[in-house]
KEZAVO-736866 format. One record per residue (C-alpha): x, y, z. Coordinates in steps of 0.05 Angstrom, whole numbers, padded with zeros to 5 digits, always signed. Layout:
# KEZAVO-736866
XYZ...
//
This chain:
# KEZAVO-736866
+00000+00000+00000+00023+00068-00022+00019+00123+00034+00027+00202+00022+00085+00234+00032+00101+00304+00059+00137+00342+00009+00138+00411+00047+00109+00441+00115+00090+00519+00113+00081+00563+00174+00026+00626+00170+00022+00667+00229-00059+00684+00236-00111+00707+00282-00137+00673+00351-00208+00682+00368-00201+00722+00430-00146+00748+00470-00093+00715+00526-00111+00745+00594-00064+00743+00653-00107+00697+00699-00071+00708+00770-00078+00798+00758-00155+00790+00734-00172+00740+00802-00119+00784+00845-00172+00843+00827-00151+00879+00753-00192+00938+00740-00223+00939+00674-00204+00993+00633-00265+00992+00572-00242+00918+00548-00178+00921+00571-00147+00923+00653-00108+00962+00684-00051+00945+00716+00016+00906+00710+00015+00833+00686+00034+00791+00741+00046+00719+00706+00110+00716+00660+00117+00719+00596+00052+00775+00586+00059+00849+00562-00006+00863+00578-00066+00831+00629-00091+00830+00565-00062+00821+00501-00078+00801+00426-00076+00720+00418-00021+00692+00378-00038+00622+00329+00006+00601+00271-00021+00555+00218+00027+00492+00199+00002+00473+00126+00027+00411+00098+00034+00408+00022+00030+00333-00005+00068+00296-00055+00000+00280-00089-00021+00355-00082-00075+00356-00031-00060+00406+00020-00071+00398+00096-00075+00440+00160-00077+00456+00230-00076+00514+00276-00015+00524+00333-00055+00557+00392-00051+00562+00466-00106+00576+00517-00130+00646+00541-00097+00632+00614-00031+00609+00592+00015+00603+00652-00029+00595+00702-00042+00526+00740+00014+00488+00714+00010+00505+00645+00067+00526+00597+00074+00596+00572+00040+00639+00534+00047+00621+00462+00090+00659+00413+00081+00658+00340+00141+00677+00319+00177+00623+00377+00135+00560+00344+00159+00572+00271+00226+00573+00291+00212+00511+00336+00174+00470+00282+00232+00499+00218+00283+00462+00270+00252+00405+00291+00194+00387+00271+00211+00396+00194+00275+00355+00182+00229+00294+00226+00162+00309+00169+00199+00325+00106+00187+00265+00052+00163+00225+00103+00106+00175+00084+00039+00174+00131+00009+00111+00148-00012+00112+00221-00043+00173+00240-00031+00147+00317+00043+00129+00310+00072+00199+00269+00028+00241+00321+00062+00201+00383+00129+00215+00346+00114+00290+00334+00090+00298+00402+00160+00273+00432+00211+00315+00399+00243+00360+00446+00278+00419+00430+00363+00411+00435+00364+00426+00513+00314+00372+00520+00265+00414+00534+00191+00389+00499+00159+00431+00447+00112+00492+00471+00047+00448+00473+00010+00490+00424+00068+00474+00369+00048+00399+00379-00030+00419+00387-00026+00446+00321+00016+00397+00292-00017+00335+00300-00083+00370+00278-00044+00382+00211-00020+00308+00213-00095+00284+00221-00119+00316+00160-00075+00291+00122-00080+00223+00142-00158+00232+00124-00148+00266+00061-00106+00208+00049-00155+00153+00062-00208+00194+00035-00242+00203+00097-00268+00244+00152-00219+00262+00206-00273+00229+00255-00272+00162+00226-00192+00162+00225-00199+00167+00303-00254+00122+00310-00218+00069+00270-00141+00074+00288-00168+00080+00369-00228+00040+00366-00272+00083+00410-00329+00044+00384-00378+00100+00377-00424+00121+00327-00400+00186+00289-00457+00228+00309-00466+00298+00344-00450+00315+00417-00485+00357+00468-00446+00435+00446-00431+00478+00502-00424+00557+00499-00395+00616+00529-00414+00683+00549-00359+00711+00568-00368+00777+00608-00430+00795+00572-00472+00737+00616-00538+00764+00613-00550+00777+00537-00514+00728+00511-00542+00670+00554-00605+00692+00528-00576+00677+00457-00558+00613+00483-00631+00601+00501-00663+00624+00444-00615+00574+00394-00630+00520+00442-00562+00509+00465-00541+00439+00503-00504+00472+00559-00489+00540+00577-00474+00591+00600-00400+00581+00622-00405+00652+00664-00336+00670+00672-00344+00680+00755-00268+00698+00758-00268+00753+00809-00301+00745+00882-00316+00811+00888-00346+00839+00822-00376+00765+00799-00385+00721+00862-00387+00752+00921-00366+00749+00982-00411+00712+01006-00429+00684+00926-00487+00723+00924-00473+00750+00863-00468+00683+00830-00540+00662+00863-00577+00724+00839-00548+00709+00765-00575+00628+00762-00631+00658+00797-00642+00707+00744-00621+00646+00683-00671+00594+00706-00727+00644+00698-00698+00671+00639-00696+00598+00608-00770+00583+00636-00790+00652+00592-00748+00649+00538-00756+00578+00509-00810+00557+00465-00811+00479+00469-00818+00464+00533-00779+00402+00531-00717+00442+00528-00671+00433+00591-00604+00453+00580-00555+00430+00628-00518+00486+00667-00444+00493+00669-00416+00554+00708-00335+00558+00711-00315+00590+00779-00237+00599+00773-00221+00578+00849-00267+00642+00871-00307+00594+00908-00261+00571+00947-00229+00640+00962-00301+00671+00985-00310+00611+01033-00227+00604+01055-00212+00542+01023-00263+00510+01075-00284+00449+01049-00352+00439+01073-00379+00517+01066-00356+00506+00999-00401+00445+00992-00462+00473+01023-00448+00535+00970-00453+00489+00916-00513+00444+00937-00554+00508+00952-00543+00530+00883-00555+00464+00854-00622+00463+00897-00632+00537+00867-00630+00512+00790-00670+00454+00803-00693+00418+00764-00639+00429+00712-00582+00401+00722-00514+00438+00744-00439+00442+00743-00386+00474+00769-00317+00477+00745-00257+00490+00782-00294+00510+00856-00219+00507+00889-00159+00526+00866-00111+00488+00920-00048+00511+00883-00018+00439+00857-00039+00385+00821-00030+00329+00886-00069+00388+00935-00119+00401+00880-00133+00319+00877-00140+00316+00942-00182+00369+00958-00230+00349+00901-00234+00278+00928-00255+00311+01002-00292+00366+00963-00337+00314+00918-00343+00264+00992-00380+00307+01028-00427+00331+00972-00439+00261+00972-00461+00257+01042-00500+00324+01036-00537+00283+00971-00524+00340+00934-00532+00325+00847-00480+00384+00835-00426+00355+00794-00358+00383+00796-00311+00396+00740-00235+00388+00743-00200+00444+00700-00128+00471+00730-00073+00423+00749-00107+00370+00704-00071+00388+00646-00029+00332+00607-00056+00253+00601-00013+00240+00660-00051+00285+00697-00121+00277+00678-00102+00195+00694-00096+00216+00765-00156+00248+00777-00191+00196+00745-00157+00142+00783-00173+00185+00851-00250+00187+00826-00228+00277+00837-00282+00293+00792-00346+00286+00761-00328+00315+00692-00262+00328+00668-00241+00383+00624-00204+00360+00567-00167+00424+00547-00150+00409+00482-00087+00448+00477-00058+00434+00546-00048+00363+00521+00005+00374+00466-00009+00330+00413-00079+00315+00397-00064+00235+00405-00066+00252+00475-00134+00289+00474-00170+00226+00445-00133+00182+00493-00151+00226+00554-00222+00235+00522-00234+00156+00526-00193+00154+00588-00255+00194+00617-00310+00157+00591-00282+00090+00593-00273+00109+00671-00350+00131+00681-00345+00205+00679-00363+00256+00641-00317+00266+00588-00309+00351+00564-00280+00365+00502-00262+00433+00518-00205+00488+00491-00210+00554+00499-00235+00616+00471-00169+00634+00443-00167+00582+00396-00184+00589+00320-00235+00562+00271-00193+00505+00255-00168+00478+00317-00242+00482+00334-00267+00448+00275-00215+00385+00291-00245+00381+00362-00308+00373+00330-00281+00313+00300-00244+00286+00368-00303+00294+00404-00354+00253+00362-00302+00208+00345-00291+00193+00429-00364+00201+00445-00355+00263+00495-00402+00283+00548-00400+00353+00512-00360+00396+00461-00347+00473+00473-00375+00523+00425-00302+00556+00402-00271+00603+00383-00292+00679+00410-00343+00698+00462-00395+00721+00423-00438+00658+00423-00452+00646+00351-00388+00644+00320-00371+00581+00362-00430+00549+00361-00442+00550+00282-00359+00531+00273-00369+00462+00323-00433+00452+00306-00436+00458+00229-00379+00416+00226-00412+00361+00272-00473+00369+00225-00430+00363+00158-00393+00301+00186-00442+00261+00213-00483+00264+00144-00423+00249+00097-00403+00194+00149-00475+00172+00146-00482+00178+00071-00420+00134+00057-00450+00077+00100-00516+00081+00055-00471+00077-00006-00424+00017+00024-00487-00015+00034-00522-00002-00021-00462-00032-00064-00462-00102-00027
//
């Protein structure tokens, strides 16, 4: 059998769909100045709190002239809770023209799995690995090639080389506001949107509370919203609110205040179902397992349905297989570039489900239309829990980018099947 070859591997600099924020001076209390904050940036490696995102497009051009791509991106908090950097454009094409080139160039692509597992452990010539958005983008190229290849979706390359042993179909699509909760949940309502609304509760003071009565008055305010807004009245999204560790810092890192916060509010949504993500920030991967695993215990003895999602210090496979092992969770969050190469994504996505909990395809808004259309295919392909609406914050760019592509693929995947079995 013949395989492609790579004949030569281009690198575009090109636009993210949001910004990277400085995570520990926007919780530490950042003014905002209009759409920017005030202030100096207090992680390194940032300008700015805020500052223009940074993605660079690897293209691969084929010896038999089909062209495939991926997007290099990192997440909007880069540097905070374990996780490298933020990404520089300019850094990755030097990166990938040294070592990442001479491994591709003229090479033939048969396994999908293996050349991703080989890209994604090259290390730089002090050993160091690659900046995990270089091998995030990468791999994403490597996949679409592979597929273009076979003449195939992207999905059904994953499905088949991993065996997930799902059905290419759609997944439950979650969105996010962003700072603009109120209006833009009510978009989210109005399309009928799985889960929502994300929230962005990042401060205690302007978005909690100090006693999270900020946070109760808004999912006070979105269940009624929902109840008034929706016109089938079958329509019960599930509810997904991301917390960045403010939880814990209104209640002291207490453990059970922290619970009874959360099963109130779960009792205040009822009957729809919610998470949240990231409650605690206990400031290490082995503190933030164990305080999950305490966290999650006595929810259990309160009989509480919240369900808690693990986000910081769960970045890489490695990590994600410890919470899991722990039981530190109810969902994980998958974030897609955290992981490196996106080999490790689909293994961390089955990982999840494999281990009974809910598997999140996530990312970031800072990602672009490509990386998000790829996660499209990784999540269908693994049979995900959910799917985040990305790029941007505006709602409808991310949802009609994941979502049209989910559409599209399932169809063609579904149309091919009629065909094979039409021709037997």
């Amino acid at each position: 059998m013949a395989f492609a070859e790579i004949n030569d591997i281009i690198t575009v600099p090109v636009r993210t769909g949001f910004f990277s924020d400085d995570q520990a001076a926007i919780v530490a209390g950042a003014e905002h100045d209009g759409f920017s904050y005030r202030g100096q940036p207090l992680t390194p490696g940032f300008r700015t709190i805020r500052q223009p995102g940074e993605a660079l497009s690897v293209v691969l051009l084929m010896a038999d002239g089909s062209v495939a791509h991926g997007d290099c991106a990192g997440v909007q908090y880069s540097g905070a809770g374990g996780r490298d950097p933020v990404f520089s454009a300019a850094q990755a094409q030097e990166d990938i023209r040294r070592y990442v080139a001479p491994q591709l160039a003229g090479r033939p692509l048969g396994s999908f799995r293996d050349i991703a597992r080989d890209v994604d452990s090259l290390t730089a010539s002090d050993g160091r690995p690659l900046h995990t958005a270089v091998r995030y983008g990468v791999t994403q190229a490597l996949l679409d090639a592979v597929a273009q290849s076979q003449r195939v979706t992207m999905a059904e390359v994953v499905r088949d080389e991993f065996a997930t042993g799902v059905e290419i179909a759609p997944v439950p699509v979650f969105a996010q506001t962003g700072d603009d909760r109120y209006a833009a949940a009510e978009k989210m309502i109005l399309k009928e949107v799985d889960v929502l609304p994300h929230g962005l509760i990042n401060n205690v003071d302007s978005k909690l509370g100090r006693k999270g009565e900020l946070l109760e008055a808004y999912l006070e305010w979105l269940t009624r919203r929902i109840t008034d807004l929706r016109v089938d009245p079958n329509y019960n999204p599930r509810l997904h609110i991301d917390t960045y560790g403010t939880v814990g810092m209104a209640f002291d890192g207490d453990i059970a205040r922290v619970a009874s916060y959360l099963a109130g509010l779960a009792d205040l949504v009822s009957p729809f179902q919610l998470t949240i993500e990231h409650p605690i920030d206990a400031g290490s991967r082995d503190a933030q397992i164990t305080t999950y695993v305490a966290l999650r215990a006595e929810l259990a003895r309160m009989g509480s349905s919240v369900m808690i999602s693990v986000d910081e210090w769960c970045n890489t496979l490695d990590d994600i297989r410890l919470f899991v092992d722990a039981g530190a969770a109810d969902m994980v969050h998958v974030k897609t570039p955290d992981l490196g190469g996106i080999n490790n994504t689909i293994d961390a996505l089955l990982l999840v489900r494999e281990s009974g909990l809910a598997a999140y395809c996530g990312g970031t808004c800072n990602e672009t239309d490509r990386s998000a259309q790829i996660s499209a295919h990784l999540a269908m392909a693994c049979g995900a829990a959910q799917v985040l609406a990305k790029p941007g914050m505006g709602v409808d760019e991310g949802l009609l980018i994941v979502g049209n592509e989910m559409a599209r693929t399932t169809e063609i995947v579904r149309a091919r099947a009629r065909m094979t079995q039409a021709s037997r």
